[in-house]
mmCIF file of the N, C-alpha and C atoms, coordinates in Angstrom:
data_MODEL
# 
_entry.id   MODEL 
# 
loop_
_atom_site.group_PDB 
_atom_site.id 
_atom_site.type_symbol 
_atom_site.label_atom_id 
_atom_site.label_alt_id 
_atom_site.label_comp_id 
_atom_site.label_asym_id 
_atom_site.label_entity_id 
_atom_site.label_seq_id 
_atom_site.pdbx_PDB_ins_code 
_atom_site.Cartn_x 
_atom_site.Cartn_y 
_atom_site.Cartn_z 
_atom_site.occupancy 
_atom_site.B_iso_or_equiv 
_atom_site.pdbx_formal_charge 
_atom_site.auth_seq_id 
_atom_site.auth_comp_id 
_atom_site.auth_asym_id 
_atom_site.auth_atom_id 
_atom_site.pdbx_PDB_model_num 
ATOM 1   N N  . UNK A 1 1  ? 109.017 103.355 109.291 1.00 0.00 ? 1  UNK A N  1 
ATOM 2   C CA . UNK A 1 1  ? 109.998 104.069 110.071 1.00 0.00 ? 1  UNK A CA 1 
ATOM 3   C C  . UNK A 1 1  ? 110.369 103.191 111.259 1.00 0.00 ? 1  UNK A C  1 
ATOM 4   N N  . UNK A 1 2  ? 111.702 102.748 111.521 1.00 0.00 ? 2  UNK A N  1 
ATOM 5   C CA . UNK A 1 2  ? 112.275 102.170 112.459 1.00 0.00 ? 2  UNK A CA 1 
ATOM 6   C C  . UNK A 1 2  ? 112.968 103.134 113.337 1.00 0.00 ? 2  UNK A C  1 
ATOM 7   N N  . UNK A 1 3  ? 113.293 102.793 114.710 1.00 0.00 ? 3  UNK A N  1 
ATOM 8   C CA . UNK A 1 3  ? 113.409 103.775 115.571 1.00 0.00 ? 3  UNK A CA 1 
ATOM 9   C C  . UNK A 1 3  ? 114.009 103.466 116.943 1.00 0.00 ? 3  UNK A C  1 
ATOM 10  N N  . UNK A 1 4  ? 114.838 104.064 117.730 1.00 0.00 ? 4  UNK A N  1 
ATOM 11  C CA . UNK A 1 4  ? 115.188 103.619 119.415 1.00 0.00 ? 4  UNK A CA 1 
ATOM 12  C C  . UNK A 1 4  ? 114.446 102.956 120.063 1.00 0.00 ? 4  UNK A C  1 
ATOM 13  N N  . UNK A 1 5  ? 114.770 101.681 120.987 1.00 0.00 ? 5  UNK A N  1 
ATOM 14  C CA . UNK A 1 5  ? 113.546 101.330 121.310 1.00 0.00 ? 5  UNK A CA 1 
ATOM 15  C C  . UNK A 1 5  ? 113.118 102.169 122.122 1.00 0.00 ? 5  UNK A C  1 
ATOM 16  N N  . UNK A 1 6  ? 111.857 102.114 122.421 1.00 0.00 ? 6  UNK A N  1 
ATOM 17  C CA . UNK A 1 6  ? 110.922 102.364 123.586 1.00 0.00 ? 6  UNK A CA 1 
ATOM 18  C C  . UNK A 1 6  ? 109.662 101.834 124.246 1.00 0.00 ? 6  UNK A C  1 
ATOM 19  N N  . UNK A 1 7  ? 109.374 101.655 125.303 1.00 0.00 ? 7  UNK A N  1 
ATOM 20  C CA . UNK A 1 7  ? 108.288 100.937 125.644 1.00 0.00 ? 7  UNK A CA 1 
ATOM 21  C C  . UNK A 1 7  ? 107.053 101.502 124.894 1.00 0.00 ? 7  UNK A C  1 
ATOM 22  N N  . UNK A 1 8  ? 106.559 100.153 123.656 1.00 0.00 ? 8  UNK A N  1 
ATOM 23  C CA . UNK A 1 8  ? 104.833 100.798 123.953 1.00 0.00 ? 8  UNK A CA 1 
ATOM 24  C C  . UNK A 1 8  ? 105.352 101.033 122.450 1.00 0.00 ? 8  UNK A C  1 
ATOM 25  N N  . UNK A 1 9  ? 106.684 101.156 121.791 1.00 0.00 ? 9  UNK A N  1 
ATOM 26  C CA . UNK A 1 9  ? 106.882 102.084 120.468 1.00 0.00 ? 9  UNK A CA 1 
ATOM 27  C C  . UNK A 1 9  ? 107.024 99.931  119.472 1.00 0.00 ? 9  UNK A C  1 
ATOM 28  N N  . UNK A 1 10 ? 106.344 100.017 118.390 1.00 0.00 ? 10 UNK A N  1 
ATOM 29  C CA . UNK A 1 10 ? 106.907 99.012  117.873 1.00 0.00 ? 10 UNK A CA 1 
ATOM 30  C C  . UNK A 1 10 ? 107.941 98.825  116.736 1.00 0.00 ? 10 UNK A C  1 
ATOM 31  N N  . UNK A 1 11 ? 108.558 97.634  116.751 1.00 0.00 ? 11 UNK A N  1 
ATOM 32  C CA . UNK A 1 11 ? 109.911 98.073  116.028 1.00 0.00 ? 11 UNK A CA 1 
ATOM 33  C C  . UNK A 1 11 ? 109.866 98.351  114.599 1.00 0.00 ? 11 UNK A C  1 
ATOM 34  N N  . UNK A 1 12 ? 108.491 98.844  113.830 1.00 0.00 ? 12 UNK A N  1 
ATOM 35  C CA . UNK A 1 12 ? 108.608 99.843  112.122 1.00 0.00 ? 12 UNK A CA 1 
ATOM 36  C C  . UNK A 1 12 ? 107.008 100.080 112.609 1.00 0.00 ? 12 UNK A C  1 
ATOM 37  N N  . UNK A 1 13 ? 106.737 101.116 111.818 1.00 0.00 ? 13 UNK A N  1 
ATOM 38  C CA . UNK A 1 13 ? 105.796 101.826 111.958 1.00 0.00 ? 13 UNK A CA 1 
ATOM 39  C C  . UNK A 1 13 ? 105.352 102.373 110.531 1.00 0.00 ? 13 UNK A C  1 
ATOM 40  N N  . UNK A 1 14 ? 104.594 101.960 109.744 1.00 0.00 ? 14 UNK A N  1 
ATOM 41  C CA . UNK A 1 14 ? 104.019 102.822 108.196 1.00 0.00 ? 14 UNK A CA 1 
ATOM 42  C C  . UNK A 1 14 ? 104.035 104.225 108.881 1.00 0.00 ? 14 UNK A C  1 
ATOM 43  N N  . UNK A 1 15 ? 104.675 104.878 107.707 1.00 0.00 ? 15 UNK A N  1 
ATOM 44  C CA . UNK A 1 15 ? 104.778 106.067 107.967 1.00 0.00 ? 15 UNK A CA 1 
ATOM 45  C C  . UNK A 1 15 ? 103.928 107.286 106.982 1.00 0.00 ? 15 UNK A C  1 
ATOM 46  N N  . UNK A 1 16 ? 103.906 106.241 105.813 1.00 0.00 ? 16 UNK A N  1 
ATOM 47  C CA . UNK A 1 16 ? 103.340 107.050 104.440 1.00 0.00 ? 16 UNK A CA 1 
ATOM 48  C C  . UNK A 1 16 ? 103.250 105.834 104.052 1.00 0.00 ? 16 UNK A C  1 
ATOM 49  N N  . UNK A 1 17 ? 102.015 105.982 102.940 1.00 0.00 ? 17 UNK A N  1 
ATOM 50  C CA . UNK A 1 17 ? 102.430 105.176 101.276 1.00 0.00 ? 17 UNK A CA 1 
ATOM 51  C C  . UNK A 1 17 ? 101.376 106.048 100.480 1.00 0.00 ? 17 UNK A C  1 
ATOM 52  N N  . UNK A 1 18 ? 102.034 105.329 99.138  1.00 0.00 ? 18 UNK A N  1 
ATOM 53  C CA . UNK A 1 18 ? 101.643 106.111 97.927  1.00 0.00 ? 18 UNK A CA 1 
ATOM 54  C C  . UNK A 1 18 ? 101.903 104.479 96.610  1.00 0.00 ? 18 UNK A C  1 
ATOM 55  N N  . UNK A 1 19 ? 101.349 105.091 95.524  1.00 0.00 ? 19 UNK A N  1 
ATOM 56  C CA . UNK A 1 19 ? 101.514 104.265 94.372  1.00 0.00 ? 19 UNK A CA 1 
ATOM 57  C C  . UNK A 1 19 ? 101.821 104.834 93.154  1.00 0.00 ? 19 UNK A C  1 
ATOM 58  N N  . UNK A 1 20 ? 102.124 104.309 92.774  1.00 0.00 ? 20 UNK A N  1 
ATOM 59  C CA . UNK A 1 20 ? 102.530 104.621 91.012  1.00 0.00 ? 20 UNK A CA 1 
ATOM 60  C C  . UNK A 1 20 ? 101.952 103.736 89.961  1.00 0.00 ? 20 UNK A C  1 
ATOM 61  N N  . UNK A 1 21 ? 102.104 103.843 88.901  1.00 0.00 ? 21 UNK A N  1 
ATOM 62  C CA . UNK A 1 21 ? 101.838 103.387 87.637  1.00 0.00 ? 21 UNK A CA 1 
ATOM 63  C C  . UNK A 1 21 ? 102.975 103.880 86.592  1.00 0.00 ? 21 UNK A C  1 
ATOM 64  N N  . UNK A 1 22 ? 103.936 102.285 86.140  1.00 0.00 ? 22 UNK A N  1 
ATOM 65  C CA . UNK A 1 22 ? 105.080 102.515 84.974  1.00 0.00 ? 22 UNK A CA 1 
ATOM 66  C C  . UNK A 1 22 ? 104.612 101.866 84.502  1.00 0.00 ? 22 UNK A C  1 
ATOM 67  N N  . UNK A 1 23 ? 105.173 101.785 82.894  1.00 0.00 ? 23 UNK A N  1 
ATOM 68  C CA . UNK A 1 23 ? 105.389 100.708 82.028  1.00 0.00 ? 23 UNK A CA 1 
ATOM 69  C C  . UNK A 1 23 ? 106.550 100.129 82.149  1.00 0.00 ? 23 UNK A C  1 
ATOM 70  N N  . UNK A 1 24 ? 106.686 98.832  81.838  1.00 0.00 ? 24 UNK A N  1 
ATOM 71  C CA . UNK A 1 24 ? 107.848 98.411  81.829  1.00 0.00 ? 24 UNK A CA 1 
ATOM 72  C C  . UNK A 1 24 ? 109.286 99.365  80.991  1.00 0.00 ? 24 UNK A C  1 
ATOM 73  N N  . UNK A 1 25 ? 110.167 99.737  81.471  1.00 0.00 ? 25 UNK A N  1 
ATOM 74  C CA . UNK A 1 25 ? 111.330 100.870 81.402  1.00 0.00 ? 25 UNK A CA 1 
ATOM 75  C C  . UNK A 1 25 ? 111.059 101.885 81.627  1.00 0.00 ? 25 UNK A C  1 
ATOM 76  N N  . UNK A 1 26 ? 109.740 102.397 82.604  1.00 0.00 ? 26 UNK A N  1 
ATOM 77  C CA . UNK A 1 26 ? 109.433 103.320 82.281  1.00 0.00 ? 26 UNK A CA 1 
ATOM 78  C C  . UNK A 1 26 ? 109.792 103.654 83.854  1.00 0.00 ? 26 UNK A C  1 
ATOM 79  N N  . UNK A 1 27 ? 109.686 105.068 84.263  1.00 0.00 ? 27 UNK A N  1 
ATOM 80  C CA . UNK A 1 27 ? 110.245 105.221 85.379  1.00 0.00 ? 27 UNK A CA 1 
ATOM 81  C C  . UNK A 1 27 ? 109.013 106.084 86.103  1.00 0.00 ? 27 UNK A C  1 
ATOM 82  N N  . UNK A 1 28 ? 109.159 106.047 87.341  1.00 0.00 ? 28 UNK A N  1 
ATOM 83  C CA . UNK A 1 28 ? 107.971 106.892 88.000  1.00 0.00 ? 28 UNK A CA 1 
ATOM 84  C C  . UNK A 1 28 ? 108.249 107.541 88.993  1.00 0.00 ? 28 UNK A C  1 
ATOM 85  N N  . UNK A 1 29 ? 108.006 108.721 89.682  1.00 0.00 ? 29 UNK A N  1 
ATOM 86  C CA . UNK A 1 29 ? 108.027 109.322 90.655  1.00 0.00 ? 29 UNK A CA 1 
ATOM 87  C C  . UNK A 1 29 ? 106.970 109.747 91.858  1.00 0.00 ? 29 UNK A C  1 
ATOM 88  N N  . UNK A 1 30 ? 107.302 109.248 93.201  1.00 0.00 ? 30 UNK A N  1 
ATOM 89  C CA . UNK A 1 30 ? 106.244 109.480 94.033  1.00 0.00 ? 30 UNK A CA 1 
ATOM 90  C C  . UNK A 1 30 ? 106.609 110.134 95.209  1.00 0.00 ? 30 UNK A C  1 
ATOM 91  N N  . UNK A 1 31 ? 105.737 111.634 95.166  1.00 0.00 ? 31 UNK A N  1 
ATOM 92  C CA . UNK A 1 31 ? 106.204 112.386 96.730  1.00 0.00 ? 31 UNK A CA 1 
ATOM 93  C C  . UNK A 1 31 ? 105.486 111.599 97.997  1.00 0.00 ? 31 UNK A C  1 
ATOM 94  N N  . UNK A 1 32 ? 106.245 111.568 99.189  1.00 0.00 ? 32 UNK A N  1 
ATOM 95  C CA . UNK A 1 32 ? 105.619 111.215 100.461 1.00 0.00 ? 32 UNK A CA 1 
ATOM 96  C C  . UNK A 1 32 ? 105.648 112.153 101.152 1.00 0.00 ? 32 UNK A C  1 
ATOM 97  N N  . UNK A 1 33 ? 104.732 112.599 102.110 1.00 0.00 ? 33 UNK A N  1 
ATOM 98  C CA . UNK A 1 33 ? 105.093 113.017 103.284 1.00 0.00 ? 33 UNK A CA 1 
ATOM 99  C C  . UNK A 1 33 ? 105.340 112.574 104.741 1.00 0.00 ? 33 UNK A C  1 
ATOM 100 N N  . UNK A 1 34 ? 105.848 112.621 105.075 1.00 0.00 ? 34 UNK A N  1 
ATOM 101 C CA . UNK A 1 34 ? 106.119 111.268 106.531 1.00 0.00 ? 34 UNK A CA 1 
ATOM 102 C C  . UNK A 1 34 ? 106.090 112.294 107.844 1.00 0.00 ? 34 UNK A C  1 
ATOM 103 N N  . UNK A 1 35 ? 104.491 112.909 108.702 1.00 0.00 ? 35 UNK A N  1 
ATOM 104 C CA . UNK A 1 35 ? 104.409 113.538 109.342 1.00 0.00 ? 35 UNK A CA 1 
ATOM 105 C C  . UNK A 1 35 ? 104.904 113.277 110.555 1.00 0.00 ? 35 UNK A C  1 
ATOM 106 N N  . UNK A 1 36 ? 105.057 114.117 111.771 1.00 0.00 ? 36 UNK A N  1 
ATOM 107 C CA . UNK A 1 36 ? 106.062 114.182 112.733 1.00 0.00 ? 36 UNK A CA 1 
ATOM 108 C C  . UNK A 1 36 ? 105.476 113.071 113.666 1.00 0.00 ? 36 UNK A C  1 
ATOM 109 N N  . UNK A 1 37 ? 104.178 113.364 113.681 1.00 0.00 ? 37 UNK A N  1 
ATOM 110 C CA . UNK A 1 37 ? 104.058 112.110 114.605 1.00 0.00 ? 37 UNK A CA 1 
ATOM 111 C C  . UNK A 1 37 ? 104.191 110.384 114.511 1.00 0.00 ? 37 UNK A C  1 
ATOM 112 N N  . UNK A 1 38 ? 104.607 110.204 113.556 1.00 0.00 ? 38 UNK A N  1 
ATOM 113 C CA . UNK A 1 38 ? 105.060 109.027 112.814 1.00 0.00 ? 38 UNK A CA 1 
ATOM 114 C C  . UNK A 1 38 ? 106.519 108.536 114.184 1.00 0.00 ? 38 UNK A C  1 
ATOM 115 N N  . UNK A 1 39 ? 107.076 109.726 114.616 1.00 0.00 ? 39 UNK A N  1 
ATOM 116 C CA . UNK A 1 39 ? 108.494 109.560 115.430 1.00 0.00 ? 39 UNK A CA 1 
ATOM 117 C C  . UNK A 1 39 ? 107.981 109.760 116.796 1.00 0.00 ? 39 UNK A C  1 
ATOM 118 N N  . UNK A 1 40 ? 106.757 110.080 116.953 1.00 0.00 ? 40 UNK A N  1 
ATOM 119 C CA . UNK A 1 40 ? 106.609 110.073 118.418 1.00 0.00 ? 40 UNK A CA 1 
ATOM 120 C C  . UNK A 1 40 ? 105.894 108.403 119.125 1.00 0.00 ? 40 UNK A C  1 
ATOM 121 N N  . UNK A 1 41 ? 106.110 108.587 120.609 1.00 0.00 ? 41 UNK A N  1 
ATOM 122 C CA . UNK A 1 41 ? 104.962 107.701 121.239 1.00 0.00 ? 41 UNK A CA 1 
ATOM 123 C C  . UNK A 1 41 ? 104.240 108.262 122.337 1.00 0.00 ? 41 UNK A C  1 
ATOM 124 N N  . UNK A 1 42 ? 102.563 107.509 122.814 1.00 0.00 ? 42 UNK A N  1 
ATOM 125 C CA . UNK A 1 42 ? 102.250 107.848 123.520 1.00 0.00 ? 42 UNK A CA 1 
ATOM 126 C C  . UNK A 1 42 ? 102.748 107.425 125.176 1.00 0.00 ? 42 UNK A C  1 
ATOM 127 N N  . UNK A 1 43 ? 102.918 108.287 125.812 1.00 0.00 ? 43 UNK A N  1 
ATOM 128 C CA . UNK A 1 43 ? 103.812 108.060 126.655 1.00 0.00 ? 43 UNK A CA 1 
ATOM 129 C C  . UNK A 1 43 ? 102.355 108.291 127.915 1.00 0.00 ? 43 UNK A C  1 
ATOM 130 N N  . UNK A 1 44 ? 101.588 107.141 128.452 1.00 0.00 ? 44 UNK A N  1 
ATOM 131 C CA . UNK A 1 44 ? 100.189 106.854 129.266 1.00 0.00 ? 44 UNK A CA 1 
ATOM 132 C C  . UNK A 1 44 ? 100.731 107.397 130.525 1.00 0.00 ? 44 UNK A C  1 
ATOM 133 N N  . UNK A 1 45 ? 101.880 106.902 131.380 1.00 0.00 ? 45 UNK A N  1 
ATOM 134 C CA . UNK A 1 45 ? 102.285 107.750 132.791 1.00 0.00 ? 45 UNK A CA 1 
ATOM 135 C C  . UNK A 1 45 ? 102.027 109.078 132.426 1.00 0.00 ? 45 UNK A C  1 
ATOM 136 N N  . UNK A 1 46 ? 102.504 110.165 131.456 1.00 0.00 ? 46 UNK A N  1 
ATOM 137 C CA . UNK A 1 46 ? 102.639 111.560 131.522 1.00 0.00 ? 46 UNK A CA 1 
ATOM 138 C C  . UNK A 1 46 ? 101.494 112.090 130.257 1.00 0.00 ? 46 UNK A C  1 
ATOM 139 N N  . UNK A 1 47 ? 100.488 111.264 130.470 1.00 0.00 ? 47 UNK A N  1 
ATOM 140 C CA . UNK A 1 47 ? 99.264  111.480 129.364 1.00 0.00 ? 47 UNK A CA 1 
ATOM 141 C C  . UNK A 1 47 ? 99.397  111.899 128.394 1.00 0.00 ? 47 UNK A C  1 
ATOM 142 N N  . UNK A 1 48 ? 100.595 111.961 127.356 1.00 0.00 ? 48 UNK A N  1 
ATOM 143 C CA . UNK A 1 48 ? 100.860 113.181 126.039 1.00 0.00 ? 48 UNK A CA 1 
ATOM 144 C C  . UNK A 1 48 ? 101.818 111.851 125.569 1.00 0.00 ? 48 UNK A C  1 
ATOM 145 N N  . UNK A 1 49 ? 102.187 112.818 124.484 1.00 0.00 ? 49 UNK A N  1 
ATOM 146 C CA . UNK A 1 49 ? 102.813 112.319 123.337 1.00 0.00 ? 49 UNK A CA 1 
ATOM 147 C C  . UNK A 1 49 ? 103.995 112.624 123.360 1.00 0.00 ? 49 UNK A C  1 
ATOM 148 N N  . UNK A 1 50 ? 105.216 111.521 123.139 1.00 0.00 ? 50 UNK A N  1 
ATOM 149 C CA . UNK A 1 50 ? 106.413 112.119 123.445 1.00 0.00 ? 50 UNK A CA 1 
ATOM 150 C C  . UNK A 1 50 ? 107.387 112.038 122.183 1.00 0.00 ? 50 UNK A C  1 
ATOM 151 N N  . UNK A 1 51 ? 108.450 112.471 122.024 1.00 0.00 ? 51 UNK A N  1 
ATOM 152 C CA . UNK A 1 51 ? 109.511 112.314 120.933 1.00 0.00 ? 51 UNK A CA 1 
ATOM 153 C C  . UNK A 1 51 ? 110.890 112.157 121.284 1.00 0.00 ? 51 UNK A C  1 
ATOM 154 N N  . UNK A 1 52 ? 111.215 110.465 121.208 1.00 0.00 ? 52 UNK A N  1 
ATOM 155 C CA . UNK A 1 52 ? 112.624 109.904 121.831 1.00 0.00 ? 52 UNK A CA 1 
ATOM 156 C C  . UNK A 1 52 ? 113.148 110.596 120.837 1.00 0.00 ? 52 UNK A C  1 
ATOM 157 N N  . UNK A 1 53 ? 114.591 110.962 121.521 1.00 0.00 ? 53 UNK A N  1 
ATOM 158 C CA . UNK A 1 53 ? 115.587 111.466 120.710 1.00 0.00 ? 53 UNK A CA 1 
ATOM 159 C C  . UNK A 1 53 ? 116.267 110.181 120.098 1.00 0.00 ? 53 UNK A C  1 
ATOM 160 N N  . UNK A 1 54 ? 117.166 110.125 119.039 1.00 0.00 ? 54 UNK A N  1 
ATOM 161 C CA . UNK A 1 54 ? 117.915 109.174 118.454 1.00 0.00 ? 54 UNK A CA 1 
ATOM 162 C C  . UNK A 1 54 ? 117.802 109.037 117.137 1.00 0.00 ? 54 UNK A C  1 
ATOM 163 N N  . UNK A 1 55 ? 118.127 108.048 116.470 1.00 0.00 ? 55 UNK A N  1 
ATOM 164 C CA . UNK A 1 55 ? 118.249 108.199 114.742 1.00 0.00 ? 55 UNK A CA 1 
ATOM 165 C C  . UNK A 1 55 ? 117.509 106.630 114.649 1.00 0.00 ? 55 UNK A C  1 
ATOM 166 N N  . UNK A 1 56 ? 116.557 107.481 114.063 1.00 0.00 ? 56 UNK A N  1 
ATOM 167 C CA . UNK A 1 56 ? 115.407 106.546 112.668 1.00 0.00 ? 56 UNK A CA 1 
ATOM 168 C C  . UNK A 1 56 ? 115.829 105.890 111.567 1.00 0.00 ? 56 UNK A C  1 
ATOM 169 N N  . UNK A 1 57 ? 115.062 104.939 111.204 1.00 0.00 ? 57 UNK A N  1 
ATOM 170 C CA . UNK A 1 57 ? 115.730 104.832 109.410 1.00 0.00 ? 57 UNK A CA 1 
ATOM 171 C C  . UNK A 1 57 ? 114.317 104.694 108.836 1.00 0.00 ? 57 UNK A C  1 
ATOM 172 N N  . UNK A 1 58 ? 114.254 105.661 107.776 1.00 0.00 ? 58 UNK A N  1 
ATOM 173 C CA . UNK A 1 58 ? 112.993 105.090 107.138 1.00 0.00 ? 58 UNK A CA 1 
ATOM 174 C C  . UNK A 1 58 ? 113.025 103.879 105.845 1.00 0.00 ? 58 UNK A C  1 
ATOM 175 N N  . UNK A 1 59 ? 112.536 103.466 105.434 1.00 0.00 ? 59 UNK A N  1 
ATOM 176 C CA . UNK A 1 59 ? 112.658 102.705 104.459 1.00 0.00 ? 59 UNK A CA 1 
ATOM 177 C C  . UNK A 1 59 ? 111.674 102.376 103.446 1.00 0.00 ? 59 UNK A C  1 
ATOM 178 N N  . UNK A 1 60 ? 112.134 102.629 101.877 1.00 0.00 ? 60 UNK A N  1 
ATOM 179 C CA . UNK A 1 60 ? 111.304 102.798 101.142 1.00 0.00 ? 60 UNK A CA 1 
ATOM 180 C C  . UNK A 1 60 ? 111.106 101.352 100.308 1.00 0.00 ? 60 UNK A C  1 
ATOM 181 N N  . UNK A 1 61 ? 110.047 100.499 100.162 1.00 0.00 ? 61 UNK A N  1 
ATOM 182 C CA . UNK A 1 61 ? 110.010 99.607  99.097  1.00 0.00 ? 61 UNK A CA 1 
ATOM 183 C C  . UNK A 1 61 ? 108.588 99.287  98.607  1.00 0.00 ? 61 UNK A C  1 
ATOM 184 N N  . UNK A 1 62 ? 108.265 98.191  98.207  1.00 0.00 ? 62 UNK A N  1 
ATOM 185 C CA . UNK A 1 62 ? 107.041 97.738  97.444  1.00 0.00 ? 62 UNK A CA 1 
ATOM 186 C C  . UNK A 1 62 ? 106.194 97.239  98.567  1.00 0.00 ? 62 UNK A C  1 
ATOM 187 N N  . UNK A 1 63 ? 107.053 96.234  99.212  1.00 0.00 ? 63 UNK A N  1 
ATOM 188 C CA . UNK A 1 63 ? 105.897 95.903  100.875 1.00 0.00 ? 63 UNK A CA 1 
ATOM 189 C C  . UNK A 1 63 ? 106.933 95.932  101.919 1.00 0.00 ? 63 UNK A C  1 
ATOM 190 N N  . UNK A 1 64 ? 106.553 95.576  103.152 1.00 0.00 ? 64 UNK A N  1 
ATOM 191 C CA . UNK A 1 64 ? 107.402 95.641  104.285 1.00 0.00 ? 64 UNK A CA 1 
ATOM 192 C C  . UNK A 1 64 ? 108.876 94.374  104.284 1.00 0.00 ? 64 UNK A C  1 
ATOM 193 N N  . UNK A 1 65 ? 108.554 93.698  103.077 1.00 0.00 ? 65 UNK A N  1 
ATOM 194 C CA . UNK A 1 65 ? 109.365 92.590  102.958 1.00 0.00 ? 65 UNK A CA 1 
ATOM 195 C C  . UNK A 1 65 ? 110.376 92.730  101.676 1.00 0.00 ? 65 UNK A C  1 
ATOM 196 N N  . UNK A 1 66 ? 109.646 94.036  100.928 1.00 0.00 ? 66 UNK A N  1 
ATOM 197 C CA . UNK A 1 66 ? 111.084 94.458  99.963  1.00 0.00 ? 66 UNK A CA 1 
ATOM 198 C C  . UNK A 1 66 ? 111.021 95.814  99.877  1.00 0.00 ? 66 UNK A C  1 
ATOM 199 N N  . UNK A 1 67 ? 112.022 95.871  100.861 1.00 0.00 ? 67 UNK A N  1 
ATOM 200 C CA . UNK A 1 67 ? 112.510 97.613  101.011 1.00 0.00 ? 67 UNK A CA 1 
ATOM 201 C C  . UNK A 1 67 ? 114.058 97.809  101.096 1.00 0.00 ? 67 UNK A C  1 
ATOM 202 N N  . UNK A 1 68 ? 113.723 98.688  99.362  1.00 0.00 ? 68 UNK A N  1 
ATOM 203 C CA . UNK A 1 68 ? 115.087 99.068  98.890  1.00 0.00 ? 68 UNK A CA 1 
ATOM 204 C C  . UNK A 1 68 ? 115.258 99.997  98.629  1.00 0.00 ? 68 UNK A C  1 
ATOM 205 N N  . UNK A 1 69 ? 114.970 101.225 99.704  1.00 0.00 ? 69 UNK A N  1 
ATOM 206 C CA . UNK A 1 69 ? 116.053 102.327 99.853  1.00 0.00 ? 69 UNK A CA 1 
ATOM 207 C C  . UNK A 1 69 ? 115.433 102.474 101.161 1.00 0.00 ? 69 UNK A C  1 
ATOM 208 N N  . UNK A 1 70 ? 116.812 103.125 101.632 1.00 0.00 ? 70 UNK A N  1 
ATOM 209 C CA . UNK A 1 70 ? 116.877 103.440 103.572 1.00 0.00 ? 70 UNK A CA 1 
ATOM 210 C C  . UNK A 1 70 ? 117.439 104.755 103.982 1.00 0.00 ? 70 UNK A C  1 
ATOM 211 N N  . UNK A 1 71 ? 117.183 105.255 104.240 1.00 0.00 ? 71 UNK A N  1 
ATOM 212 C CA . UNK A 1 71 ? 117.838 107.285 104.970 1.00 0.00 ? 71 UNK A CA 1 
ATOM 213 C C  . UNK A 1 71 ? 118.101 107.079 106.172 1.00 0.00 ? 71 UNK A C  1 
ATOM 214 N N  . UNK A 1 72 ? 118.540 107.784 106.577 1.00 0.00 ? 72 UNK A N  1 
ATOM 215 C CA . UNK A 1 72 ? 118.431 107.911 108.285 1.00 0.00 ? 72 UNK A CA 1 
ATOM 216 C C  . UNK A 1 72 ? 118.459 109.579 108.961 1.00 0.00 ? 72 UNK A C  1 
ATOM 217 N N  . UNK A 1 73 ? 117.307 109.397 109.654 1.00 0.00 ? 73 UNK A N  1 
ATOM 218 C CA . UNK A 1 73 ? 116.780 110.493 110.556 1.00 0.00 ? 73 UNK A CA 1 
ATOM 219 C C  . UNK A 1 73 ? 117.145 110.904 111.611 1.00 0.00 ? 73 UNK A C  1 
ATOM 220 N N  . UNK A 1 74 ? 117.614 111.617 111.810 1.00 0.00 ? 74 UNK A N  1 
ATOM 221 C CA . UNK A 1 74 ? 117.973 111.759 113.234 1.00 0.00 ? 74 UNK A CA 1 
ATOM 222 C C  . UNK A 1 74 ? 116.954 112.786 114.051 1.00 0.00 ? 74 UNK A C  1 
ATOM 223 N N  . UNK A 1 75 ? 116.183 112.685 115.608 1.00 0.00 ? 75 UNK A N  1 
ATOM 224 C CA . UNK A 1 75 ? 115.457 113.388 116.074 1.00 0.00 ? 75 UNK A CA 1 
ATOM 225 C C  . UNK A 1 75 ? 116.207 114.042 117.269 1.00 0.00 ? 75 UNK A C  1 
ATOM 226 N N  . UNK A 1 76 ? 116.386 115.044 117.096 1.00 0.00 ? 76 UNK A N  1 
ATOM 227 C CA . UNK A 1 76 ? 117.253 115.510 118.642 1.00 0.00 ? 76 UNK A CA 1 
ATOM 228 C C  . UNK A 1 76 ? 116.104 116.254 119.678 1.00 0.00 ? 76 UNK A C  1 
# 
């Protein structure tokens, strides 16, 4: 999950993973869940956890270096 900057927030963050098993043509399906705090940071001046507003993109691939599909989130 990529995100607005913010101090302290880094620029992608694992959000989920999961695996599969195909055969070759074979197709596979995998649920994620990508929990809320995945979009927050800890914010040390005001001791808690905070949630910048703005639009995310998550991105789905095999490693952080081939990711081929992208959404975008928006947190208001």
């Amino acid at each position: 999950v990529a995100g607005p900057a913010a101090d302290g927030r880094p620029v992608r963050v694992l959000g989920a993973f999961g695996s599969a098993v195909a055969a070759p043509g074979e197709t596979a399906q995998v649920t994620l869940t990508v929990p809320a705090r995945v979009f927050a940071r800890y914010d040390e001046q005001a001791a808690r956890w905070t949630w910048p507003s703005g639009e995310f993109t998550i991105a789905i691939g095999r490693s952080s270096r081939d990711l081929r599909l992208h959404a975008a989130v928006t947190v208001a």
